[in-house]
N, C-alpha and C positions, 0 to 999 in steps of 0.2 A: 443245684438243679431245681427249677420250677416243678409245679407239677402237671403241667403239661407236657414239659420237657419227661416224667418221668411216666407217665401214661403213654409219651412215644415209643420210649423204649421199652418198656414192659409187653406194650401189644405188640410190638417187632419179636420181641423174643417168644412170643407167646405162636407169635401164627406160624412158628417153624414146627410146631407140636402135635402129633398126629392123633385128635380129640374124637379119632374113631374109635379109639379103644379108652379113652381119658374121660369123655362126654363131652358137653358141650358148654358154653361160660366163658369168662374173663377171669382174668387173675386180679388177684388185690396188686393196686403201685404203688404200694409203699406209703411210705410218710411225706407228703405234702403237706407242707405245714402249715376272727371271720366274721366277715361283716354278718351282718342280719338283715340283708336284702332277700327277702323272701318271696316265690313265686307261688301263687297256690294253681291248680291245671284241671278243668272239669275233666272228668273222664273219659267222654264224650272226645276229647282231643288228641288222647292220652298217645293213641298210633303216630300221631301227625307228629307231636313235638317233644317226643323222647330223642334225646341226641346218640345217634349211631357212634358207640365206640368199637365197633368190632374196627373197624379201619386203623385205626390206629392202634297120754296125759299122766305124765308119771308120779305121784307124791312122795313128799323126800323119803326116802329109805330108811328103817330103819332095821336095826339089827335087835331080832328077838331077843327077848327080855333082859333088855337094856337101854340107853336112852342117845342112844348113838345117832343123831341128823348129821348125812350126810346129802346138803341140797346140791351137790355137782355131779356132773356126770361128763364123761367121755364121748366126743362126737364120733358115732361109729363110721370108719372108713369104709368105702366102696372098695378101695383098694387093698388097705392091709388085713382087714376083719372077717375075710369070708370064713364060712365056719364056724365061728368063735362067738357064742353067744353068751349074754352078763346083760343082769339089769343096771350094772354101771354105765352100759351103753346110754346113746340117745341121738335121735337123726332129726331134721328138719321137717320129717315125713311125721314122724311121729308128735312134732308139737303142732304141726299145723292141719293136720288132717281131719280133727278130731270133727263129727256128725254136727255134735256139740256147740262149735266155734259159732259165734255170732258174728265178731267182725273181730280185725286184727289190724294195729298201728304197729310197723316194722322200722326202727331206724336202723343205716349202716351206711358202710364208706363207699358201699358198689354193691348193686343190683342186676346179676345175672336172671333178667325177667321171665324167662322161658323155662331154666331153670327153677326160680322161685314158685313162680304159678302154680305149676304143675306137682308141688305140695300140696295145693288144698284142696278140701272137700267140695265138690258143687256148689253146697248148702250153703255154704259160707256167704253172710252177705255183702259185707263193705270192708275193702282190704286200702289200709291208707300208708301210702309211701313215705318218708318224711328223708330227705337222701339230697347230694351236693351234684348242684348240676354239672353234667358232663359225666356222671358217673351210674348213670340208667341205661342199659343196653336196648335195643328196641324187641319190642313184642313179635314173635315169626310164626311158632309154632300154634296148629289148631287146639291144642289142649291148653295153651295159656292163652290165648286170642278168645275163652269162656268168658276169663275175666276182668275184658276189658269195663264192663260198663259196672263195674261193682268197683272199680280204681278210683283214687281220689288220691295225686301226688302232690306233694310239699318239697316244690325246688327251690336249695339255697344257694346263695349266690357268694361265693369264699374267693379272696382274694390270693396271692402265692404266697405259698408256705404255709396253709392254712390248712385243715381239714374238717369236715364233717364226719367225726371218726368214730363215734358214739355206736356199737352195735346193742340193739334191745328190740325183746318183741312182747306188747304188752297184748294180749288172745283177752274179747271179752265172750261169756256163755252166755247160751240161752235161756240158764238160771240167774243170769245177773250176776253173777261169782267171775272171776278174773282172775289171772296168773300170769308173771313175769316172769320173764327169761332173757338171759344174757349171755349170748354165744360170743366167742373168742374169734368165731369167723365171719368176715363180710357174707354175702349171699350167692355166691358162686361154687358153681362144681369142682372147683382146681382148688378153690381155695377149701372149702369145706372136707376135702379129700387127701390131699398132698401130703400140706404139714397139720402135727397134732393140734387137736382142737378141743374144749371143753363147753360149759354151758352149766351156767347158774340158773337154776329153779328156785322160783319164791313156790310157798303154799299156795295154797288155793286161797283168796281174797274172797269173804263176801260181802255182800252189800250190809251197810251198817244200817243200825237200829237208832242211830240217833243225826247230829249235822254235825258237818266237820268243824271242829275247834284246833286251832293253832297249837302248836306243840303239846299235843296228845301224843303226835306220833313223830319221831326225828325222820323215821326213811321217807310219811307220806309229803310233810312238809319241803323235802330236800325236790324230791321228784315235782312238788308242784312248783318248786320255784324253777327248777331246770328245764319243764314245760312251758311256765311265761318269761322264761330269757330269748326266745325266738319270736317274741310278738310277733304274732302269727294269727288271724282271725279262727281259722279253722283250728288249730291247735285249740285256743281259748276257748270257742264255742262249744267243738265236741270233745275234746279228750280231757279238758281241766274238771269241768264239772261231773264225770264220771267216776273220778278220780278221788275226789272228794267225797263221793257217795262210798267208797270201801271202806272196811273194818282192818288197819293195817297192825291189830294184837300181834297176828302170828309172824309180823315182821320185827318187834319189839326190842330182837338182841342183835338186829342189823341197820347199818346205816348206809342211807343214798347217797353218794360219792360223786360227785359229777364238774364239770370242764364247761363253761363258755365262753365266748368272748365279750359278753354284755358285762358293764360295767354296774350294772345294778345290782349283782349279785357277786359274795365272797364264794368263788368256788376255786375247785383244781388243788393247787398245795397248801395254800391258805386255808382253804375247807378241811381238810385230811389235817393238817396240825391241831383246826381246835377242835375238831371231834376225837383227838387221841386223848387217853388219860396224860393227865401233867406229871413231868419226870419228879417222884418221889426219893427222897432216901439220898445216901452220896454216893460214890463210886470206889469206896474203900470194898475189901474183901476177896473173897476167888469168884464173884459172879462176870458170867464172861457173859456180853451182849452182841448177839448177831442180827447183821442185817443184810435178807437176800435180795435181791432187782432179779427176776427173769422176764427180760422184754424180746419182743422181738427187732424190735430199733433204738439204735444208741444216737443218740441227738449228738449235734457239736458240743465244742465245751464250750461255757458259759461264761469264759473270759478268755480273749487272747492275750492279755498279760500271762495270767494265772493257768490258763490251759484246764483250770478247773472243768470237774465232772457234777452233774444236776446233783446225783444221788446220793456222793462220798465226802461231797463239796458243801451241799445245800441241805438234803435232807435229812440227814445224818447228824449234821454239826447241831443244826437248828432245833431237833430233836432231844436232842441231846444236851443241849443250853450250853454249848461248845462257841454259840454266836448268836445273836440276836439279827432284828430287821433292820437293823442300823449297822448293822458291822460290814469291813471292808470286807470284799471278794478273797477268802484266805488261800495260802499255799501250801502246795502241798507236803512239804515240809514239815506245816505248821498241824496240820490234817491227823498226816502219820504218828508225829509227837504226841497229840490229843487223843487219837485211837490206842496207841500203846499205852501211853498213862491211865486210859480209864476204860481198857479190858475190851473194846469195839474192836470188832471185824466183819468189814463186808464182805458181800459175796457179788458177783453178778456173775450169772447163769446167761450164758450167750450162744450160739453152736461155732463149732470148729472149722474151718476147712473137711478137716478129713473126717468127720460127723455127716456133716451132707453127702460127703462125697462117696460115702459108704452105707449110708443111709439104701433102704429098698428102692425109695423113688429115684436118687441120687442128685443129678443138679434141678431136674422138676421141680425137688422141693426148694429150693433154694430163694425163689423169686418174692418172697414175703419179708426177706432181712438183712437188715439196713444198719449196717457202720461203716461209714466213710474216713474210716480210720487215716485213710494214705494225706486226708486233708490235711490234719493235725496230727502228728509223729508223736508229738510231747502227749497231748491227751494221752492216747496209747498208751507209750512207754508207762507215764505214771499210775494209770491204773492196772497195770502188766507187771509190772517190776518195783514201783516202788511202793504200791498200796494190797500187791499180791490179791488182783481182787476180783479176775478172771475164773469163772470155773465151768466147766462142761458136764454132761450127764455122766452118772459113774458109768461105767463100762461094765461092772460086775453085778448093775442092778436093772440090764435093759430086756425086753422082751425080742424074741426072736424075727417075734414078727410084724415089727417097728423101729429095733435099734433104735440107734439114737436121730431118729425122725426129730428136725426140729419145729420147736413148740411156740403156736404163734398166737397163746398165751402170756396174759399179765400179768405178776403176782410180785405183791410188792412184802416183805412179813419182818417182824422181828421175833428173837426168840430168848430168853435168859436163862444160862445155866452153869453150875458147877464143872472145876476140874472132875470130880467126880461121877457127876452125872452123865457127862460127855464121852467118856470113859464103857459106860455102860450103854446109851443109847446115842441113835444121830441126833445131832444140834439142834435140828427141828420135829421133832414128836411132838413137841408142848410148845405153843406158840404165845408174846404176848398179843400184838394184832396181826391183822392180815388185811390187805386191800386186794380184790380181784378186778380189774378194770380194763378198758378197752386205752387205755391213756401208755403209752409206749415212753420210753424215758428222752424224754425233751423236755425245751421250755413253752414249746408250742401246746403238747397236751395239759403241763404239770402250771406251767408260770412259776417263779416262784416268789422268793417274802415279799417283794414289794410290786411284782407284774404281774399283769392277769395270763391267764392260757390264752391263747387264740384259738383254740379248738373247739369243738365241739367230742368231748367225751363222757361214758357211765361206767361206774364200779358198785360195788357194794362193800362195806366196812365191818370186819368182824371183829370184837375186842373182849379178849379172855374177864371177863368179869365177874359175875356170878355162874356161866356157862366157864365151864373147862372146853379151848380152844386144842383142838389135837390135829397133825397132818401125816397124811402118807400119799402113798403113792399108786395109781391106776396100775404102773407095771404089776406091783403085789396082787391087786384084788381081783383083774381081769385075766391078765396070762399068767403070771409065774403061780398064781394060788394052785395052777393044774396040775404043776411041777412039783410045789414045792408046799405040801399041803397043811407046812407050820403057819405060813402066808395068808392065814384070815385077814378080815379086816379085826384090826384088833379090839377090844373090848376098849372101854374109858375107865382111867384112873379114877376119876371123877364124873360124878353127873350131876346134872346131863352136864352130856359134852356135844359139841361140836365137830364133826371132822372134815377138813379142807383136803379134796381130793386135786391132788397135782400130776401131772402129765411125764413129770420126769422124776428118776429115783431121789431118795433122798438119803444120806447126804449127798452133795454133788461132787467132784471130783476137781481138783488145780489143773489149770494149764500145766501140761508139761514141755517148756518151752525149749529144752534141750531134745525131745524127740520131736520136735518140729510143728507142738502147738499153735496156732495163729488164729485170733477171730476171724470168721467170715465177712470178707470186704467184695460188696456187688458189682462194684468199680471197679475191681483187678484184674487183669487178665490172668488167669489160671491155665496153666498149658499140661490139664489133665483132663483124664477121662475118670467118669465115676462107676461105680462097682458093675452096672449094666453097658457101661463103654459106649457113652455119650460125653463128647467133649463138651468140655463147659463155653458159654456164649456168652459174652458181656451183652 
């Protein structure tokens, strides 16, 4: 499916929704899977030649007297949160509103504009678009009609199966100071609302005391080369040399992770392998290595010989020095042999059938996730039954008033630990890295050893080094802490530590494929109804 073809069916399924009580917006459509045809649009135009698809300031947290950063936060529902308030929260309202804001560059896959606007402060002066044509709704309402002449959009022009998928908003002040943020959601009310959502906070950035030199800094460097892979005049003009003027210290134990389709730059898998530490040590002993994928879309496989998978197939082996960028597409056979010989087990966190279907929203939330399983039987089965590598949100670790809402979050991590230790604690408490990214498991976001992405996406890269890497889970520190008041966020073995706040419990839970587990497939006709008794609609 194009992605035209899936923007038809998306907005078909969407105008059946009664968004008197939902709000107003477009849904995310999925993964379309890019050229660098770029349009710039004076503002001045901005009403006239936005394409109509309706037709178709927080600082990171810490935890007294201890050295606990945690820069993520939970995007508060409109739907599931009422009542329920935590500084773990955080809304659109709140990063954009601020008196403060001097201008703000937003990139994302879709621009619910009516919606968006009407986040920001009056004051605000120059708000710049930077988003894939055919994916900007038009301007209607009087409250976002303020700011029109403060718009300056950057339309790109993406061929099929491409995307401009990259969500990030970089807010500059009227102190010169600057702060990044990376939400897990495009810019729409359905999407923002529905399925769970999170949002990476950089520190406050201030203006530096000296001129920008070359790898002083890995995340400002990464970021400025993923801002001139879109040769883009406006891009170079105002937002490169900005960019260059910050102090990016307080970013030092994080790396800029990013997806293009310009051939001028290593990014996407190739980028993520040589920013990871090189695999030390042999694979003798009882340490077991895991690795999770929670995407919200599963690309094809990556060979229809092999019916190989990006992540169990490619990321993993190569990781692992299990295969090099010269080795044949392996089987899975060969995969399974190598993962049991040296102690590997995947994981991919997916949602269920009967997870959405049960879910508060129920098939509402459904419209954000994508495996086209019924394509490729083999893919499936293999990572189902023979790589055991399917898993869903535990059941024993969900909030009541979220279930298992699925999470249209990225998170890519590995973890190393004893029969022992595992024993005592879940697999993932002590992490050795983590990526948080807007890049969905394909080869279109990721590319891999020897092809570029075609995409446009942004991550951030955290790697247990001198910081102790720890994670847990939003259900712990927002709802169940209320219940269950052993449920702090927990102190760090180590400092400083870091902690990666995630959307779903941790550990995850196995397919259970004899009570009638199945990934969620968008393509299926499903002949039920979900917990509110609304039949599902392909």
């Amino acid at each position: 499916m194009n992605s035209s073809d899936c923007r038809k069916r998306v907005s078909e399924r969407w105008s059946k929704v009664d968004y008197r009580v939902l709000g107003d917006g477009t849904s995310d459509l999925g993964e379309s899977e890019c050229s660098t045809d770029i349009e710039e649009r004076d503002s001045k135009r901005v009403r006239q030649e936005i394409i109509d698809l309706t037709a178709l300031d927080d600082e990171e947290e810490k935890s007294e007297g201890s050295a606990v950063v945690t820069p993520f936060r939970l995007m508060r529902s409109s739907i599931y949160d009422g009542g329920i308030n935590s500084p773990h929260f955080i809304t659109l309202e709140e990063i954009l509103s601020s008196k403060s804001l001097k201008s703000c560059v937003l990139f994302s896959y879709q621009f619910g504009m009516d919606f968006l606007l009407e986040q920001f402060h009056t004051s605000v002066e120059k708000i710049t678009i930077i988003g894939q044509r055919g994916t900007i709704t038009p301007i209607t309402s009087g409250r976002a009609l303020e700011f029109v002449k403060k718009l300056d959009i950057v339309e790109i022009f993406m061929p099929p199966y491409t995307c401009h998928h990259s969500k990030m908003i970089v807010s500059f002040f009227k102190d010169d100071s600057c702060k990044i943020y990376m939400p897990s959601n495009n810019f729409t009310y359905e999407e923002t609302n529905l399925p769970q959502q999170v949002c990476w906070c950089s520190p406050v950035l201030q203006r530096s005391n000296g001129m920008y030199s070359r790898n002083s800094s890995k995340f400002q460097d990464n970021l400025i080369d993923y801002l001139a892979s879109y040769e883009n005049n406006l891009i170079n003009r105002r937002l490169i040399p900005v960019i260059k003027k910050l102090n990016f210290e307080p970013l030092k134990n994080v790396q800029f992770i990013y997806s293009t389709p310009s051939k001028k730059f290593a990014s996407g898998f190739q980028l993520l392998a040589d920013s990871l530490p090189r695999k030390t040590g042999t694979d003798e002993g009882d340490a077991l290595k895991h690795y999770l994928c929670q995407s919200s879309t599963i690309g094809s496989a990556i060979s229809k010989k092999t019916h190989g998978n990006l992540f169990t197939h490619v990321f993993i082996p190569y990781l692992e020095e299990i295969m090099t960028k010269s080795s044949k597409p392996l089987q899975t056979d060969t995969v399974l042999q190598e993962f049991n010989k040296r102690r590997i087990k995947p994981y991919i966190l997916y949602p269920t059938v009967q997870e959405i279907q049960n879910s508060p929203a129920g098939w509402l939330s459904s419209g954000w996730f994508h495996f086209n399983r019924l394509k490729d039987v083999v893919h499936y089965d293999n990572l189902l039954k023979k790589l055991d590598a399917f898993y869903k949100q535990n059941p024993n670790d969900l909030s009541r008033e979220r279930k298992a809402t699925p999470c249209h979050s990225k998170f890519y991590f590995k973890s190393t630990t004893t029969n022992g230790e595992e024993k005592q604690n879940s697999q993932f408490d002590n992490l050795d890295w983590c990526i948080y990214t807007s890049s969905n498991l394909s080869l279109s976001a990721w590319g891999n050893l020897n092809g570029l992405p075609r995409n446009y996406e942004v991550g951030v890269l955290f790697v247990s080094d001198q910081n102790s890497l720890q994670c847990q889970s939003f259900n712990d520190v927002i709802y169940n802490r209320y219940r269950l008041k052993s449920r702090e966020l927990k102190q760090p073995s180590v400092a400083p530590s870091t902690v990666i706040m995630v959307p779903f419990g941790l550990p995850p839970t196995k397919y259970d494929i004899e009570k009638g587990d199945e990934a969620f497939c968008m393509s299926k006709n499903y002949d039920l109804v979900d917990i509110n008794g609304r039949a599902y609609e392909t």
